[in-house]
C-alpha positions as CSV (number, residue, x, y, z in Angstrom):
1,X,47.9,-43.7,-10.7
2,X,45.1,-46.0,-12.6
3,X,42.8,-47.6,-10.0
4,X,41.4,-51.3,-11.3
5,X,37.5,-50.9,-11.9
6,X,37.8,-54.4,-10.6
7,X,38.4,-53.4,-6.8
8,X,35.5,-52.6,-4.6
9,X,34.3,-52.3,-1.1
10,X,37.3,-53.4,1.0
11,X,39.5,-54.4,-1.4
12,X,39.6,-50.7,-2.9
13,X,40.7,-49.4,0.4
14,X,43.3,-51.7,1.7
15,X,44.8,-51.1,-2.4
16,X,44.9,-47.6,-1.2
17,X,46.1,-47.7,1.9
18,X,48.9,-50.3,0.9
19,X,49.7,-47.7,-2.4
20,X,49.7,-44.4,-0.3
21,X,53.0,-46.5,1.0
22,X,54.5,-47.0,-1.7
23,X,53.8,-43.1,-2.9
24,X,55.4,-41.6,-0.1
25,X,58.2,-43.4,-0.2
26,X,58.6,-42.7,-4.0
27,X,57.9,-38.9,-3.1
28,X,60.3,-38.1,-0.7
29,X,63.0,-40.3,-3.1
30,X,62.3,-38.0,-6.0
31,X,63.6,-34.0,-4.6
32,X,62.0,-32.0,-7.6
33,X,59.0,-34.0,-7.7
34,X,59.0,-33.5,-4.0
35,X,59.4,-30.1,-4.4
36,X,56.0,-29.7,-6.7
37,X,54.2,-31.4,-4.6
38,X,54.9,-29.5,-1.7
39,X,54.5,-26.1,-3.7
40,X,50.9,-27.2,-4.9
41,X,49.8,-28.4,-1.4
42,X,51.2,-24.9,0.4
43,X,49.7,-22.9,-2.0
44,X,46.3,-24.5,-2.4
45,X,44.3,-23.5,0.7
46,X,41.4,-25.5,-0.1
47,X,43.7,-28.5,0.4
48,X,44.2,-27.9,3.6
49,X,41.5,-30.0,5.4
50,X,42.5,-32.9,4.2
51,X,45.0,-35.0,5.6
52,X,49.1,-35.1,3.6
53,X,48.3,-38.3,3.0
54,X,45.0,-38.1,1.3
55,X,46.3,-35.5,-0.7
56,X,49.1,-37.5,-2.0
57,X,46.6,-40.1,-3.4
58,X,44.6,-37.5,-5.3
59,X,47.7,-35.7,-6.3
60,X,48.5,-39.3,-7.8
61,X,45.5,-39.9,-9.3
62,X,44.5,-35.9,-10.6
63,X,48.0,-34.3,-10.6
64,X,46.6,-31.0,-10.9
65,X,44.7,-31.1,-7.9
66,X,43.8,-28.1,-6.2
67,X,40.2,-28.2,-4.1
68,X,38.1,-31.4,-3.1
69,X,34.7,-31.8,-2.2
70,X,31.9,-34.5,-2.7
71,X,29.6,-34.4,-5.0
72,X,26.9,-33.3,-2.7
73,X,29.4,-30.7,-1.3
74,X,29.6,-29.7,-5.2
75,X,25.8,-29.5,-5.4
76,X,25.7,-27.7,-2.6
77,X,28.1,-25.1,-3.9
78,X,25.8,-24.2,-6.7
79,X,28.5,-26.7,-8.8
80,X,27.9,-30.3,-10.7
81,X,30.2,-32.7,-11.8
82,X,31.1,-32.6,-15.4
83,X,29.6,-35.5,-17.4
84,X,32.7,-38.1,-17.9
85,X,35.1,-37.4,-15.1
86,X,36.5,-39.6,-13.2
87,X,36.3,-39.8,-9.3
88,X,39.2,-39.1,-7.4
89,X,39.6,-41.9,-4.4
90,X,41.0,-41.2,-1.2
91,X,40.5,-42.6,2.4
92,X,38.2,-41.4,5.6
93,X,39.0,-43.0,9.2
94,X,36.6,-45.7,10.4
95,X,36.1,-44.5,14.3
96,X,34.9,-46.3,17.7
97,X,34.2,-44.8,20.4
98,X,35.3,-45.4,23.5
99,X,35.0,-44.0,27.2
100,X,38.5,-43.2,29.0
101,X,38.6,-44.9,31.8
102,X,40.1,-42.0,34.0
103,X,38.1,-39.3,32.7
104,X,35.0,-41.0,31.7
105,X,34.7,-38.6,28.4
106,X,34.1,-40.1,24.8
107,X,37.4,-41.0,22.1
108,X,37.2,-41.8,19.2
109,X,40.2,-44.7,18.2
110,X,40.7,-45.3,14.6
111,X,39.9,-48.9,13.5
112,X,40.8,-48.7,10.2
113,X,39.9,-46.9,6.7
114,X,37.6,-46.3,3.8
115,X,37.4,-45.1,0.5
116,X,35.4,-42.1,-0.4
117,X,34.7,-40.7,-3.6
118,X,35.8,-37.1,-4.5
119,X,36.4,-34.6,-7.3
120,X,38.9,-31.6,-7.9
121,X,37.0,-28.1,-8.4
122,X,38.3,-28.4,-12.1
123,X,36.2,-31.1,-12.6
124,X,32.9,-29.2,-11.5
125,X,31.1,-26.4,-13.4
126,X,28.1,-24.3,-12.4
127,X,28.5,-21.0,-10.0
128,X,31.7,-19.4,-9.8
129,X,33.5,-19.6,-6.4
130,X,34.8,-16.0,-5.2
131,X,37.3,-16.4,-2.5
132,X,39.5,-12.7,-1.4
133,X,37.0,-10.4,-1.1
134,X,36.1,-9.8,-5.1
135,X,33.7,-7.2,-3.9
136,X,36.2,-4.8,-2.6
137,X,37.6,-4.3,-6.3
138,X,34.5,-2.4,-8.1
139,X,34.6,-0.9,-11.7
140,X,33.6,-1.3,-15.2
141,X,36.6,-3.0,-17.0
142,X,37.4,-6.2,-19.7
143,X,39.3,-8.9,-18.4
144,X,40.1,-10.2,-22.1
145,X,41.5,-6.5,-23.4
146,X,43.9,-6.4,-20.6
147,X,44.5,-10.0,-20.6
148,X,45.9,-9.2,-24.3
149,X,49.3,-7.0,-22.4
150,X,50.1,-10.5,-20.3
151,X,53.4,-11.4,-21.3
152,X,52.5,-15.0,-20.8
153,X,49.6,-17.1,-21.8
154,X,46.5,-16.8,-19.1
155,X,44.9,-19.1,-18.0
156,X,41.0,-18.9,-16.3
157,X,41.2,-22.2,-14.2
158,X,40.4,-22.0,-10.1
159,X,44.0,-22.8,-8.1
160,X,42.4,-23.7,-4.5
161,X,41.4,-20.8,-2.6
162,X,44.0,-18.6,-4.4
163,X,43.2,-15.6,-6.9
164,X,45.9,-16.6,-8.9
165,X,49.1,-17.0,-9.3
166,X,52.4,-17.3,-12.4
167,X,55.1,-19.2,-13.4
168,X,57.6,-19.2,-15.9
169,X,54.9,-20.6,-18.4
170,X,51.4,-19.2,-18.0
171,X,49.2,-17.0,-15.6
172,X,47.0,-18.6,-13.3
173,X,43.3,-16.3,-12.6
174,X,40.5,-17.7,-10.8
175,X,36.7,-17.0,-12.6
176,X,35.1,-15.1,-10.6
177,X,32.0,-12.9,-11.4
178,X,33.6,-9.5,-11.2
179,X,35.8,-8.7,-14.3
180,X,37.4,-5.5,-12.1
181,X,38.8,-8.4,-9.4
182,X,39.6,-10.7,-12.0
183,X,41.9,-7.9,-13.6
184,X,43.2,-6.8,-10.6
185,X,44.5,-10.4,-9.8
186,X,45.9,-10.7,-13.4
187,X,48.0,-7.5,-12.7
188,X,49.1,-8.9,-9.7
189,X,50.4,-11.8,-11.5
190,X,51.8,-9.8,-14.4
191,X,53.9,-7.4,-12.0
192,X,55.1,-10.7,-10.1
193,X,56.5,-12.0,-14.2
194,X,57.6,-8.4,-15.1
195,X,59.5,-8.0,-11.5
196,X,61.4,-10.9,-11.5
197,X,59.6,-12.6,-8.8
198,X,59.5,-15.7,-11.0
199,X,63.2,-16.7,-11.1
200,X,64.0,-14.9,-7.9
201,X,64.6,-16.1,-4.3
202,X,62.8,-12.8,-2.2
203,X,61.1,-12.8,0.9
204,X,57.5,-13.9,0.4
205,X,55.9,-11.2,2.4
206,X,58.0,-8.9,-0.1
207,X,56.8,-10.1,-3.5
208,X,53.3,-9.7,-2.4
209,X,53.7,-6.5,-1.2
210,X,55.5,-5.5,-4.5
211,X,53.0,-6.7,-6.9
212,X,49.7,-5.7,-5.1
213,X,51.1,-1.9,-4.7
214,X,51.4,-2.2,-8.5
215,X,48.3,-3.8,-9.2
216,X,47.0,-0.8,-7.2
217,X,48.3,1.7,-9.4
218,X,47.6,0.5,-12.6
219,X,43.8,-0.3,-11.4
220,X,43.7,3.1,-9.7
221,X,44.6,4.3,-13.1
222,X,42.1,2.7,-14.4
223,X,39.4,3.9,-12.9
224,X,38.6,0.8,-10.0
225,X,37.8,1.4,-7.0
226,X,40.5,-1.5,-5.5
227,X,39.9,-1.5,-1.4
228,X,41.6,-4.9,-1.9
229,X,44.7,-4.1,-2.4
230,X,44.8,-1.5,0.7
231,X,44.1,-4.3,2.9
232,X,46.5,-6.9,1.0
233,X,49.2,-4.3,1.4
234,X,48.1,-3.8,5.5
235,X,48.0,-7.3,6.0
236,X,51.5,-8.4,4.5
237,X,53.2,-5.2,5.7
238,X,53.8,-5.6,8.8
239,X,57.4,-4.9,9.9
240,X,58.9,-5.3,6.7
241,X,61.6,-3.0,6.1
242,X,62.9,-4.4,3.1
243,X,60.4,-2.3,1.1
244,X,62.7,0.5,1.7
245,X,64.0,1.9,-1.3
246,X,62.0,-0.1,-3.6
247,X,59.5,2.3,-4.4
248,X,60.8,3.6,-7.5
249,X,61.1,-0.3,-8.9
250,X,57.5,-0.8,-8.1
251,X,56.4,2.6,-9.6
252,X,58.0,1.9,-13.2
253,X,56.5,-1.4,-12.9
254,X,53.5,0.1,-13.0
255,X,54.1,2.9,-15.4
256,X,55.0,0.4,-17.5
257,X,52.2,-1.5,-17.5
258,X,49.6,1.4,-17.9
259,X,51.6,2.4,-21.4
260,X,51.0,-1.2,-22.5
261,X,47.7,-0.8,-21.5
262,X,47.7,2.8,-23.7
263,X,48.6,1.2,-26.3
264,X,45.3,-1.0,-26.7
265,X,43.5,1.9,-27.7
């Protein structure tokens, strides 16, 4: 979506309010665009402040959105916008408040909207962002010798709030400043690709169980001290019982990723 540098002030937001219209509509008319949207908006936590709507303008505008902020909230986050990108536009509430006549207490009643100006954590460098506990995943390790075993391309580009994640094209890792979590995450991912988790329709709860007990073999094996992954494993275990006879599938999983790794040196 190309926003005219002509509009301004009021005439920017009522375009936006009147397009958001005409996006939704076209949204939930198109099922597999639909569909990708709705995958990138679950799985982005930082997304989740904002409103649906708001995200289907930036989604519009920056289709691989996946965190907003300001660009004081960017400062203050140790992060500056890159020189040449473009703001992403969405819309804030104009409020009035009120007092309720039975209660007496203040509301707030929405009198219209506004545009503000924000930009998509891929548009911002500086200080790295570390989000799922990085420091309980400790070691001395490379990121770019292991990365060289993914059976996929890898990408080092944040995703929201998430470590990473993988489809069928590429591997998704978040920068962060310890290599040991960033490897960990990346054999997360590569166990998800190598177990099928791509192309298959599992229980969520499974697949993360799945791929974090291999990523804590493999980094065990390698010599990391991963406290991570015993939580992960605690946290989506709960009352699972499909894990039961699926041991040995995860444990060749992992065996074979350690002779891949072998076979670096």
């Amino acid at each position: 979506m190309e926003i005219g540098k002509e509009l301004k002030g009021k005439e920017l937001s009522s375009y936006l309010v009147e397009k958001l219209d005409e996006l939704a509509d076209n949204l939930c008319q198109d099922p597999e665009q639909l569909l990708e949207f709705v995958e990138r908006w679950s799985s982005n936590l930082g997304l989740h402040q904002y409103s649906i709507n708001n995200i289907i303008l930036a989604w519009a505008q920056y289709p691989q959105v996946s965190m907003l902020a300001g660009f004081r909230k960017w400062q203050k986050l140790g992060r500056t916008v890159c020189k040449g990108e473009k703001c992403i536009r969405i819309l804030a509430p104009l409020t009035r408040k009120v007092k309720d006549k039975e209660t007496e207490k203040d509301i707030y009643l929405i009198k219209g909207f506004k545009y503000v100006n924000v930009f998509d954590v891929n548009q911002t460098e500086g200080e790295n962002l570390d989000f799922g506990h990085p420091e309980m995943v400790k070691g001395d390790i490379s990121f770019d010798q292991i990365k060289e075993i993914s059976p996929l391309p890898v990408v080092v580009k944040y995703a929201g709030t998430s470590n990473g994640n993988v489809n069928k094209d590429r591997i998704l890792v978040a920068p962060k400043n310890s290599e040991a979590a960033m490897v960990a995450t990346l054999i997360h991912e590569i166990a998800h690709y190598k177990l099928g988790h791509v192309s298959k329709e599992i229980n969520k709860a499974l697949k993360e169980i799945e791929a974090e007990a291999v990523s804590y073999i493999v980094t065990t094996y390698l010599g990391l001290e991963n406290e991570k992954s015993k939580y992960y494993i605690r946290s989506w275990s709960s009352g699972i019982e499909e894990l039961r006879g699926r041991g040995k599938r995860v444990i060749s999983t992992a065996e074979a990723i350690i002779r891949e790794i072998e076979s670096l040196s």
